[in-house]
KOLZADREN-486247 format. One record per residue (C-alpha): chain; x, z, y; residue in one letter. Coordinates in nm, 3 decimals. Each point is the difference from the previous one (the first is absolute). Layout:
N
<c = A; east = X; up = Z; north = Y; r = A>
...
This chain:
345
<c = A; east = 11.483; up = -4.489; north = -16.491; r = X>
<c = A; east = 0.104; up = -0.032; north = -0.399; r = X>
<c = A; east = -0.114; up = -0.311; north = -0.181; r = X>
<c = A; east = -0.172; up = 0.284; north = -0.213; r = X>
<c = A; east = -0.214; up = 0.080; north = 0.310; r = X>
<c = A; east = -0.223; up = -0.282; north = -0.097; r = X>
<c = A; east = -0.313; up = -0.032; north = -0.308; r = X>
<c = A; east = 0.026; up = -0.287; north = -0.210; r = X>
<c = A; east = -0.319; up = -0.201; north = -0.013; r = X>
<c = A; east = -0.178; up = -0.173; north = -0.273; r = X>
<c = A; east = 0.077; up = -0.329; north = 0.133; r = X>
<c = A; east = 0.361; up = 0.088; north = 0.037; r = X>
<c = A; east = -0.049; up = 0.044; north = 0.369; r = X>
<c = A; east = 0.186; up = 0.318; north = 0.125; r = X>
<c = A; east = -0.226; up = 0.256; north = 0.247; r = X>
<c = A; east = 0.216; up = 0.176; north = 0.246; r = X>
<c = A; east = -0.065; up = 0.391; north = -0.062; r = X>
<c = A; east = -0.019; up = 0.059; north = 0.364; r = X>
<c = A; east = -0.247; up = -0.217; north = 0.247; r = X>
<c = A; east = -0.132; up = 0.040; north = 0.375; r = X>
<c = A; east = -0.386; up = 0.036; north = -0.007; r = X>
<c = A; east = -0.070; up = -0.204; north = 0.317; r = X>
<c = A; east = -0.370; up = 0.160; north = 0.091; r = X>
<c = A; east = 0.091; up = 0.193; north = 0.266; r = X>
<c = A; east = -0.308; up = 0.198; north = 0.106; r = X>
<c = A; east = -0.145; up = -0.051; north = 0.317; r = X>
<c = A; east = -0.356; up = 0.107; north = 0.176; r = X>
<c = A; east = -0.270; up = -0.267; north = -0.093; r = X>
<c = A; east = -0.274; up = -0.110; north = 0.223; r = X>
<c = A; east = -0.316; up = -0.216; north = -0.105; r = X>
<c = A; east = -0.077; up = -0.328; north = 0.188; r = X>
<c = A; east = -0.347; up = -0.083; north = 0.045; r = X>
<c = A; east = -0.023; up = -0.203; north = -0.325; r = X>
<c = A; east = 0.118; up = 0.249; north = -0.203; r = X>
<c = A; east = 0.352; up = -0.111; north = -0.006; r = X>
<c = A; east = 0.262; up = 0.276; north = -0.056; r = X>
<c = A; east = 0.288; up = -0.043; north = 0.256; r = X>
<c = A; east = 0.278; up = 0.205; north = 0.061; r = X>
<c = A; east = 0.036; up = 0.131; north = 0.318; r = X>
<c = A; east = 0.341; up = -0.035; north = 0.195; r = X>
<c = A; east = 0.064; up = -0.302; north = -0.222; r = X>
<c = A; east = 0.299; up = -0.128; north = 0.194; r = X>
<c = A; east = 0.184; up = 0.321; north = -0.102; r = X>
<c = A; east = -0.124; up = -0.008; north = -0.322; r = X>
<c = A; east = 0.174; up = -0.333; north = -0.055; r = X>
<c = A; east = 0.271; up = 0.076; north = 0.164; r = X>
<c = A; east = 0.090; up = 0.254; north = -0.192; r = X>
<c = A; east = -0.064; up = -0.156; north = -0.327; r = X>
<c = A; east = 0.234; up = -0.277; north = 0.117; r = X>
<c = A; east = 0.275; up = 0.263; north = 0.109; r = X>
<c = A; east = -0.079; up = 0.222; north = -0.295; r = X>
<c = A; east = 0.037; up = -0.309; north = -0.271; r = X>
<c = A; east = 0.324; up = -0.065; north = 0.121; r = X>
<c = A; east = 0.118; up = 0.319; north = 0.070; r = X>
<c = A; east = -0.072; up = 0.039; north = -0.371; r = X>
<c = A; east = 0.167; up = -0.290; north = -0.150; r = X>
<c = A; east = 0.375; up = 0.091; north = 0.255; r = X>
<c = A; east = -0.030; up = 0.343; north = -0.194; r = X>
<c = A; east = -0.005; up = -0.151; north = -0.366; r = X>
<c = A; east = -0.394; up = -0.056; north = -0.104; r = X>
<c = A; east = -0.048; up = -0.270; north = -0.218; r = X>
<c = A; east = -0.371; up = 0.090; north = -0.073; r = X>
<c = A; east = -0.260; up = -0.101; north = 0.298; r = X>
<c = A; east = -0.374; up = 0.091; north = -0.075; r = X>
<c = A; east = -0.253; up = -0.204; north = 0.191; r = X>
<c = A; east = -0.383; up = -0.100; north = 0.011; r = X>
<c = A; east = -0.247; up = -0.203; north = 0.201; r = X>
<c = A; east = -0.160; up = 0.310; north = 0.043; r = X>
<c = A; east = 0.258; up = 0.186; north = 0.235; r = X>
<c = A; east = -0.015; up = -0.284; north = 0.281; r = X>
<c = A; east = 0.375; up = -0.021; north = 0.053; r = X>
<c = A; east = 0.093; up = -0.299; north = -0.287; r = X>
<c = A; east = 0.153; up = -0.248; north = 0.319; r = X>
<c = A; east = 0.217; up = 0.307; north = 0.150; r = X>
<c = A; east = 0.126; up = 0.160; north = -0.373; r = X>
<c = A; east = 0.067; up = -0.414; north = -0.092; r = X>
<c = A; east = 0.196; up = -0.066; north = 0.308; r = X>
<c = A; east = 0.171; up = 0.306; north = -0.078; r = X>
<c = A; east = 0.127; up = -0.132; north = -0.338; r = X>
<c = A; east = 0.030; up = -0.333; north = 0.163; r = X>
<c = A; east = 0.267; up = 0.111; north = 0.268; r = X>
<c = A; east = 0.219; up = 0.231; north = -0.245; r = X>
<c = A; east = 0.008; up = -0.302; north = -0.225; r = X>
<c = A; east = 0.126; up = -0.219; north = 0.312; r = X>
<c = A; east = 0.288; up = 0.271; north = 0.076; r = X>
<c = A; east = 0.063; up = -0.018; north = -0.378; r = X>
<c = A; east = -0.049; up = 0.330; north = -0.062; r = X>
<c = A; east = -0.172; up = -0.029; north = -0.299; r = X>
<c = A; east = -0.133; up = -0.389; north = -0.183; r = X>
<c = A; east = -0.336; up = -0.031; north = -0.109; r = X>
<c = A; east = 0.048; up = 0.082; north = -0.349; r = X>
<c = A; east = 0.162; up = 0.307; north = 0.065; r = X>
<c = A; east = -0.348; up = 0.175; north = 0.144; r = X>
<c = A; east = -0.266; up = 0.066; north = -0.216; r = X>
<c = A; east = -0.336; up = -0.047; north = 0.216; r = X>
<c = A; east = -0.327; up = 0.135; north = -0.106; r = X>
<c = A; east = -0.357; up = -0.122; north = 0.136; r = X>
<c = A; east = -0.351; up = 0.108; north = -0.067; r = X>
<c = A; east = -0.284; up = -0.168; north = -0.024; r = X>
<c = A; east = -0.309; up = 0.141; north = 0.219; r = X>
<c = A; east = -0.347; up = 0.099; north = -0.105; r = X>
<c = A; east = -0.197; up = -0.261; north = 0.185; r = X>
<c = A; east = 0.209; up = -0.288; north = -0.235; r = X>
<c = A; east = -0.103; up = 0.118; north = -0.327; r = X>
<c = A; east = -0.204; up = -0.302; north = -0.084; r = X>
<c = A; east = 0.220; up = -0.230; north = -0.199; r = X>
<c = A; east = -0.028; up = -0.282; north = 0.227; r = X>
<c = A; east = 0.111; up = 0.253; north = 0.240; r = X>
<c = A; east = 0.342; up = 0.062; north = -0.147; r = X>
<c = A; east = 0.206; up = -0.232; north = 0.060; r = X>
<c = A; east = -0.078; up = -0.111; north = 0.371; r = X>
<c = A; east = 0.079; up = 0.374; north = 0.028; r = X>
<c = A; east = 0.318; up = 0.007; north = -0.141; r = X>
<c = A; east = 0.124; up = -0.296; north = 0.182; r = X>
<c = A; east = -0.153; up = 0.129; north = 0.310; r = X>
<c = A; east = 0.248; up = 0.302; north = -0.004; r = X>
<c = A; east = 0.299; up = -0.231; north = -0.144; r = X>
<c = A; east = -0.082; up = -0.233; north = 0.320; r = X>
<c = A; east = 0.029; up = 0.323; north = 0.220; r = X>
<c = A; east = 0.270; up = 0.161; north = -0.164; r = X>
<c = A; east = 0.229; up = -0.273; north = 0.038; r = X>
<c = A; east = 0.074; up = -0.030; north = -0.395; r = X>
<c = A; east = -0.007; up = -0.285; north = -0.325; r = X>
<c = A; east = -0.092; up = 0.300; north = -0.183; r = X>
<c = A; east = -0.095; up = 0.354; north = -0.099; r = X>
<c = A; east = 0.164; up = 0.183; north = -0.262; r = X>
<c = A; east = -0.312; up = 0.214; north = -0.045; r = X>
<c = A; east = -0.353; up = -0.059; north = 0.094; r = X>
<c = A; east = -0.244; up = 0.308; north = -0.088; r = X>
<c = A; east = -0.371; up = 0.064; north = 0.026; r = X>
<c = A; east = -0.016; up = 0.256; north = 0.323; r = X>
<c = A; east = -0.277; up = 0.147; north = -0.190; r = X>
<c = A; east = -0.250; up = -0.008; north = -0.268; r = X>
<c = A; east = -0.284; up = 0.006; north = 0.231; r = X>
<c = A; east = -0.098; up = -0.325; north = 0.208; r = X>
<c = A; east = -0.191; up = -0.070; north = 0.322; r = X>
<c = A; east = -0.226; up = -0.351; north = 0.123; r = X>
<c = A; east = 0.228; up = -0.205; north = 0.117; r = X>
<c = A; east = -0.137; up = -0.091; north = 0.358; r = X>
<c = A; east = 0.206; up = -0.276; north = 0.087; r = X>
<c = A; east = 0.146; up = 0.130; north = 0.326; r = X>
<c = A; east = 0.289; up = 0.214; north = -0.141; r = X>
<c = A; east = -0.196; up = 0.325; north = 0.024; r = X>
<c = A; east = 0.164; up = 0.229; north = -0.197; r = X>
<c = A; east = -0.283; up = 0.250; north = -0.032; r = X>
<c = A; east = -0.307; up = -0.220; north = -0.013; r = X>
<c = A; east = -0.333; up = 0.247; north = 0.135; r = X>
<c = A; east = -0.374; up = -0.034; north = 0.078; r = X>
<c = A; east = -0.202; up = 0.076; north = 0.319; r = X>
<c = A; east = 0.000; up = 0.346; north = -0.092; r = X>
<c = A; east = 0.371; up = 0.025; north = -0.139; r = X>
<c = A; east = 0.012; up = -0.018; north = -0.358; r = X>
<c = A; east = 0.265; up = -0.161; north = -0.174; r = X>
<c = A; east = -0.084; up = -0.340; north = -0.161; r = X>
<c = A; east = 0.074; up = 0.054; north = -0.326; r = X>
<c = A; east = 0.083; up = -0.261; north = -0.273; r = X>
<c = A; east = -0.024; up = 0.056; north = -0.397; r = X>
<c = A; east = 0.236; up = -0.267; north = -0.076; r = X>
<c = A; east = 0.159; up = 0.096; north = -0.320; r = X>
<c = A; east = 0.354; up = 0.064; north = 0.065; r = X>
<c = A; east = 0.079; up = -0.159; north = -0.339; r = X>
<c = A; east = -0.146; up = -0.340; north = 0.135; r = X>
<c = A; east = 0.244; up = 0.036; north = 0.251; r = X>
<c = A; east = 0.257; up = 0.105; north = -0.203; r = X>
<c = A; east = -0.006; up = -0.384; north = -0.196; r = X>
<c = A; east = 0.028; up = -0.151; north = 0.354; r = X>
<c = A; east = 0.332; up = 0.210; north = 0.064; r = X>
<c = A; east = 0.120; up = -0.101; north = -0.346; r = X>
<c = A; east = -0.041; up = -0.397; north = 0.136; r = X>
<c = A; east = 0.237; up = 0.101; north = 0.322; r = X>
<c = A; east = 0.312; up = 0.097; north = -0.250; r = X>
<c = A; east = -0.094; up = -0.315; north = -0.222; r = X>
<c = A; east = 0.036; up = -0.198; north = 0.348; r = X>
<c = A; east = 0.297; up = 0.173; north = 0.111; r = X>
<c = A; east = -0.143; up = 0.070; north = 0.310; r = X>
<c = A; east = 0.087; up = 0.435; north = -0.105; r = X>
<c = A; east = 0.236; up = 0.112; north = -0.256; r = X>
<c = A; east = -0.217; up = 0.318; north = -0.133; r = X>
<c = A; east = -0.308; up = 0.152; north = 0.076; r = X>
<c = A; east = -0.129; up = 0.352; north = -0.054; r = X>
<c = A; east = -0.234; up = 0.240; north = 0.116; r = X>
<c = A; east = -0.046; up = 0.269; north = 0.237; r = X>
<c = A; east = -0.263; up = 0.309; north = 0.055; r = X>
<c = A; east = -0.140; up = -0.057; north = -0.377; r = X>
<c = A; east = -0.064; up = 0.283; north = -0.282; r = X>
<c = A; east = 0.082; up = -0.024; north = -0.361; r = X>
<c = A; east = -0.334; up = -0.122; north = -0.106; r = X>
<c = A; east = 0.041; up = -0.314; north = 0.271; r = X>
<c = A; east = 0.374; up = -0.078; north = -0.084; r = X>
<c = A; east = -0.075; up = 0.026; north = -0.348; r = X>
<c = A; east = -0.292; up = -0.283; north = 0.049; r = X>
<c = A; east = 0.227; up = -0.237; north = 0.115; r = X>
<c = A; east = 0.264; up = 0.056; north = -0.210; r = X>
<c = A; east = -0.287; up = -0.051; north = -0.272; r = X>
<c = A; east = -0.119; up = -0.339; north = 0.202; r = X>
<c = A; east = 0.362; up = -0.129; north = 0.078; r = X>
<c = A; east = 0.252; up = -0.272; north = -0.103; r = X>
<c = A; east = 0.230; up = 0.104; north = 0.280; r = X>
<c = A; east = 0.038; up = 0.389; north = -0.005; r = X>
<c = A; east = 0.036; up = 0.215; north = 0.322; r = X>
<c = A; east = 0.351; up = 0.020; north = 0.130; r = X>
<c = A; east = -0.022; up = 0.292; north = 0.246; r = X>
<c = A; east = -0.293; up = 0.320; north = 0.042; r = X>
<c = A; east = -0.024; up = 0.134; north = 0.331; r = X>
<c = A; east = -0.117; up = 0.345; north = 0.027; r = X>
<c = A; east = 0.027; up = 0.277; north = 0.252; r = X>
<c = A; east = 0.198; up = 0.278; north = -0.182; r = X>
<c = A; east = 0.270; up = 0.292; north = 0.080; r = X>
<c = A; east = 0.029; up = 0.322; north = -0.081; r = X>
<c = A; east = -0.390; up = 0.127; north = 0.096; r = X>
<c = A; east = -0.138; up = -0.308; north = -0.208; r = X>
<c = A; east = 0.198; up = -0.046; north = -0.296; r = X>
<c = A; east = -0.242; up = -0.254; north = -0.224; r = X>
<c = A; east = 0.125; up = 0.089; north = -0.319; r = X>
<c = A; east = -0.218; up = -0.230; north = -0.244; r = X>
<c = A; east = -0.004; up = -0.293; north = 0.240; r = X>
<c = A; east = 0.404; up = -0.007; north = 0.025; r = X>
<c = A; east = 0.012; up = 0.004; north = -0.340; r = X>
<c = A; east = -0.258; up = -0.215; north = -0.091; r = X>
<c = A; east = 0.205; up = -0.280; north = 0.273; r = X>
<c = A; east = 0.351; up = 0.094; north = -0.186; r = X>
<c = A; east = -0.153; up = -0.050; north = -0.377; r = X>
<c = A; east = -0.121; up = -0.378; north = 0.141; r = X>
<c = A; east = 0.309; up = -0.077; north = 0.164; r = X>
<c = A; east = -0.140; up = 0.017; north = 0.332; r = X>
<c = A; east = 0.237; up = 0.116; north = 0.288; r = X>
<c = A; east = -0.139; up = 0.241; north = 0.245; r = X>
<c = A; east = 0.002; up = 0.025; north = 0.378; r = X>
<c = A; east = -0.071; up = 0.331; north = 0.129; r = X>
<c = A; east = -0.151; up = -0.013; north = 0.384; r = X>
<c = A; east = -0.046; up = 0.263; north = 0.217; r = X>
<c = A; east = 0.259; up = 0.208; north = -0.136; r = X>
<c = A; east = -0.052; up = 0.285; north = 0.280; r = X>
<c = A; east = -0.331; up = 0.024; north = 0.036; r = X>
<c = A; east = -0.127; up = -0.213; north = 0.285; r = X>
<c = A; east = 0.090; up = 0.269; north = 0.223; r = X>
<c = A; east = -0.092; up = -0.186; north = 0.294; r = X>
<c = A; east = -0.284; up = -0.218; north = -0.190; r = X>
<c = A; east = -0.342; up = 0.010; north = 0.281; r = X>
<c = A; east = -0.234; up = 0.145; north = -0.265; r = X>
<c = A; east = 0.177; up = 0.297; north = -0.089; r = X>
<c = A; east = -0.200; up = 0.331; north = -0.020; r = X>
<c = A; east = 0.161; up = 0.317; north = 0.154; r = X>
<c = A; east = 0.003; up = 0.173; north = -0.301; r = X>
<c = A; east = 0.195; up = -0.248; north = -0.174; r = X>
<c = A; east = 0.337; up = 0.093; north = -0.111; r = X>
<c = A; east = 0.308; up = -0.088; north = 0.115; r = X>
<c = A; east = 0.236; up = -0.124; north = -0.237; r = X>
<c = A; east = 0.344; up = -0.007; north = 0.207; r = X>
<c = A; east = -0.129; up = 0.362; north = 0.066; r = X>
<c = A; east = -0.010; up = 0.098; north = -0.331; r = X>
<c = A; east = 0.288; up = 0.346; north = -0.051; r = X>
<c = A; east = 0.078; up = -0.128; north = -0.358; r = X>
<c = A; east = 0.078; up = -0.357; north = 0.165; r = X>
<c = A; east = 0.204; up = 0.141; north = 0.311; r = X>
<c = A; east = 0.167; up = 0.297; north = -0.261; r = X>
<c = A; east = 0.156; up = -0.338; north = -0.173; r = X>
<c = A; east = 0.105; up = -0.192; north = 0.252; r = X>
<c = A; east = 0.162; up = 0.300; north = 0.152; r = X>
<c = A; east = 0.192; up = 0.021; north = -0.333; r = X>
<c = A; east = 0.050; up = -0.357; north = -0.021; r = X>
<c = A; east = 0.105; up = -0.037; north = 0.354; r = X>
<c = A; east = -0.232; up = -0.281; north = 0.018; r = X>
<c = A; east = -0.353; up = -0.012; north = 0.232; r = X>
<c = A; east = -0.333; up = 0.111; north = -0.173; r = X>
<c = A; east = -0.092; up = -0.419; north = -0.024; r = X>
<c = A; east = 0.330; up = -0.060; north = -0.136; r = X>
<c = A; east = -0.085; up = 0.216; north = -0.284; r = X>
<c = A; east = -0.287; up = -0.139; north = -0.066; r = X>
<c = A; east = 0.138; up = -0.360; north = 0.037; r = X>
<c = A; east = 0.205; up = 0.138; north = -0.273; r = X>
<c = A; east = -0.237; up = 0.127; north = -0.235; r = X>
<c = A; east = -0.198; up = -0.285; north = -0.053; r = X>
<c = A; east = 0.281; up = -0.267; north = -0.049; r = X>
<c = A; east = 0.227; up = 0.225; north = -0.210; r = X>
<c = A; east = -0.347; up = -0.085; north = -0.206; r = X>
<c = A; east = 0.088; up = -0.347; north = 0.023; r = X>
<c = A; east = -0.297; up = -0.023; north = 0.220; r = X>
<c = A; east = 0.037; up = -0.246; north = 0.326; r = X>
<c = A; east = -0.076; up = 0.139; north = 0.324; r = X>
<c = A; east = -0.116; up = -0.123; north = 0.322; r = X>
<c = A; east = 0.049; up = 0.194; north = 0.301; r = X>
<c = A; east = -0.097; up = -0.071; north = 0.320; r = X>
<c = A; east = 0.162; up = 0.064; north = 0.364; r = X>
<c = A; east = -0.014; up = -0.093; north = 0.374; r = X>
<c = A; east = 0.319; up = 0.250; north = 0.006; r = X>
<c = A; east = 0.356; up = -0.184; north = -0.048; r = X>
<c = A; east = 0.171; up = 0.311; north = -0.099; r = X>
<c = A; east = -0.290; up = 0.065; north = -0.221; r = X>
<c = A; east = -0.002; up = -0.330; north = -0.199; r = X>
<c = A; east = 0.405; up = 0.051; north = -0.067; r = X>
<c = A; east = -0.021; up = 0.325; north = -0.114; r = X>
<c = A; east = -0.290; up = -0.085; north = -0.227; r = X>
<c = A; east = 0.324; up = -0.282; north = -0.157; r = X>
<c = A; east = 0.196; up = 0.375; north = -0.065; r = X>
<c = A; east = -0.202; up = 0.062; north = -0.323; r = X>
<c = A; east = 0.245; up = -0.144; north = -0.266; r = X>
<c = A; east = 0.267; up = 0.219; north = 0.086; r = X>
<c = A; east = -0.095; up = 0.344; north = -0.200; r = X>
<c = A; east = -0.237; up = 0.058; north = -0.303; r = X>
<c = A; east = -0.272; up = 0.256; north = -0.028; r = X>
<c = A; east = 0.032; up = 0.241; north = -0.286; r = X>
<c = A; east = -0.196; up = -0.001; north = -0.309; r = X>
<c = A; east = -0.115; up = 0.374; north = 0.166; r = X>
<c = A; east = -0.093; up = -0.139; north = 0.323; r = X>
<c = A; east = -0.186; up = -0.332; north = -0.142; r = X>
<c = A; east = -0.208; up = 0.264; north = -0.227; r = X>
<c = A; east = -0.049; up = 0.221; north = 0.336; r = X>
<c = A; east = -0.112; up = -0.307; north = 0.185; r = X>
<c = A; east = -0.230; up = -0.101; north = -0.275; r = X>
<c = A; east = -0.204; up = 0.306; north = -0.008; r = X>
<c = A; east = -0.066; up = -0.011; north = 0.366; r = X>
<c = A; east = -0.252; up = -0.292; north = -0.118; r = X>
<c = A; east = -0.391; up = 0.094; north = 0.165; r = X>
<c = A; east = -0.135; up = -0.301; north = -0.060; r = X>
<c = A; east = -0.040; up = -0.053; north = 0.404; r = X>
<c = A; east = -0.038; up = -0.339; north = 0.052; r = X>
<c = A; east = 0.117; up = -0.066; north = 0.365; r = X>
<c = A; east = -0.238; up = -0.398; north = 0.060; r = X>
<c = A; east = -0.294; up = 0.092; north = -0.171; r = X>
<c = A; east = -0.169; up = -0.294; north = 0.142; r = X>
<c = A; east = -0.333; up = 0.199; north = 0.058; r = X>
<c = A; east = -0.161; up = -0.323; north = 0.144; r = X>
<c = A; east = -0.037; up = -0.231; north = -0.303; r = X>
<c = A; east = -0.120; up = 0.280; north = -0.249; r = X>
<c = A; east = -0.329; up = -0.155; north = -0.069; r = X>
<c = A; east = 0.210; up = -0.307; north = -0.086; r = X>
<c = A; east = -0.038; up = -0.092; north = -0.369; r = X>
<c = A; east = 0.377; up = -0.037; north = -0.019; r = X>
<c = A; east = 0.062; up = 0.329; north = 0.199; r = X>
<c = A; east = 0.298; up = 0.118; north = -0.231; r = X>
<c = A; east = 0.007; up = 0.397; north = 0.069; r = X>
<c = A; east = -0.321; up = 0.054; north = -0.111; r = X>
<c = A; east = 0.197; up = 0.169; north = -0.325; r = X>
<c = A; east = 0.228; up = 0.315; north = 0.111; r = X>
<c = A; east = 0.337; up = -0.017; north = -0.209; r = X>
<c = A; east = 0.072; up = 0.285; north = -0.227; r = X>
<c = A; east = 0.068; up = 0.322; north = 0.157; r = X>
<c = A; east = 0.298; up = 0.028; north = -0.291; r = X>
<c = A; east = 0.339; up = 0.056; north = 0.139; r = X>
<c = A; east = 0.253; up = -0.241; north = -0.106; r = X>
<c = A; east = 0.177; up = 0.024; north = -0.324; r = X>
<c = A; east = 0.331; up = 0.206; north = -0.044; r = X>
<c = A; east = 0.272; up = -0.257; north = 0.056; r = X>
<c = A; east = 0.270; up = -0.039; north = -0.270; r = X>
């Protein structure tokens, strides 16, 4: 990949433009205390461990983690052994981590973030975010999805701005190099940016061709703030899909292009979103899959076919997140505008 193939960060720090998304989606069961567990977890870490490195041997320098996907020990272990066999040094991989819902008290924050340094293996994180603007009780037991007798989520009203100060005091410490945000609107960035004396680094936000958030990507370019786009196909196997959801790698525009392009219908969109100098982070328990998402910095979409791709916007938002809508901090309550995109230049 081109040294081009990477954003330059306010801090000087350098964000790979492509990343593997290491949430790979697996049926969840409930224990009798509420706790969410994944179900076949053995193969679930497995494959995160064989996915990570698989990743890295194919030329990813961008790994996106959290507490909240379960698999920190098997993704750091990854990085740990393709380190050993020197195929990459520490520097050389830019590692993302998220802080969870259930730590968004401020005394909260750091035991959290050196939790998932502890179990990641690492001295440091390059970017820490705020999984979401939302936050849950924090029970004490690692329960990700704290819930009553009769199943309700416990929710929190924490003000994500009071935690935003105690992430400020983990780049002060060293113990992360940047911190940003992820699942927030404009109103919520543009509180902390207002409340700040460290700005956000990084926005991530689901987005591709079906959800193009217009004003929001703008909004994060005119503050300097780089953006991470996840769920760049959809969730196509995401658990809560309805059946008359669309299917993006479906779409005939999509699969028109990437016949013309030679490339796959995910390539293409790959494509679209970094030739906006937008990061991505795909995610993959196929080999093949994860090196021909690397093929994406090889061709350039046309100013035609970015405009064609832009008006395919709906405004379909893919993790709607349907379970923490009464939250005060739920941040979809607004639907972006219905606009298409601006002619490009």
């Amino acid at each position: 990949m081109a040294a081009s193939s990477a954003i330059k960060l306010y801090n000087g720090a350098k964000l790979p433009l492509l990343g593997l998304g290491t949430y790979w989606r697996v049926p969840y069961a409930y224990t009798m205390g509420g706790k969410l567990l994944p179900l076949k977890s053995e193969e679930y870490k497995r494959t995160a461990y064989e996915c990570t490195k698989a990743a890295i041997s194919a030329g990813y320098r961008h790994i996106d983690t959290a507490y909240a996907y379960e698999n920190e020990e098997e993704v750091g272990r990854a990085i740990k052994d393709k380190i050993l066999d020197k195929t990459v040094k520490r520097e050389d991989i830019f590692i993302t981590g998220k802080l969870w819902a259930t730590h968004h008290h401020p005394e909260d924050v750091r035991p959290a973030a050196l939790n998932s340094l502890k179990t990641l293996g690492l001295d440091y994180l390059d970017m820490y975010l705020i999984h979401t603007p939302w936050a849950f009780r924090n029970p004490g037991d690692g329960t990700l999805f704290p819930r009553d007798k009769e199943g309700n989520l416990f929710f929190d009203d924490t003000d994500y701005t009071v935690t935003w100060k105690a992430m400020e005091s983990l780049v002060e410490d060293g113990v992360v190099k940047g911190i940003g945000l992820s699942n927030f609107n404009m109103e919520q960035t543009h509180r902390v940016i207002k409340k700040c004396h460290i700005q956000p680094g990084v926005m991530q936000m689901e987005l591709h061709p079906y959800l193009s958030q217009e004003e929001l990507v703008k909004f994060c370019k005119d503050h300097k703030i780089a953006i991470t786009a996840f769920s760049s196909f959809g969730a196509p196997d995401s658990p809560i899909r309805k059946d008359d959801d669309p299917r993006l790698l479906n779409d005939g525009e999509i699969k028109a292009l990437a016949e013309s392009y030679e490339k796959s219908p995910a390539q293409i969109i790959l494509r679209y979103l970094v030739q906006q100098r937008i990061s991505v982070v795909p995610k993959s328990s196929n080999t093949d899959r994860i090196k021909e998402n690397t093929e994406i910095f090889d061709f350039k979409l046309s100013d035609d076919d970015m405009t064609q791709l832009d008006v395919l916007n709906k405004n379909w938002r893919a993790l709607r997140y349907e379970s923490v809508k009464a939250h005060k901090f739920y941040p979809f309550k607004k639907k972006p505008s219905a606009e298409p995109m601006a002619a490009r230049a």
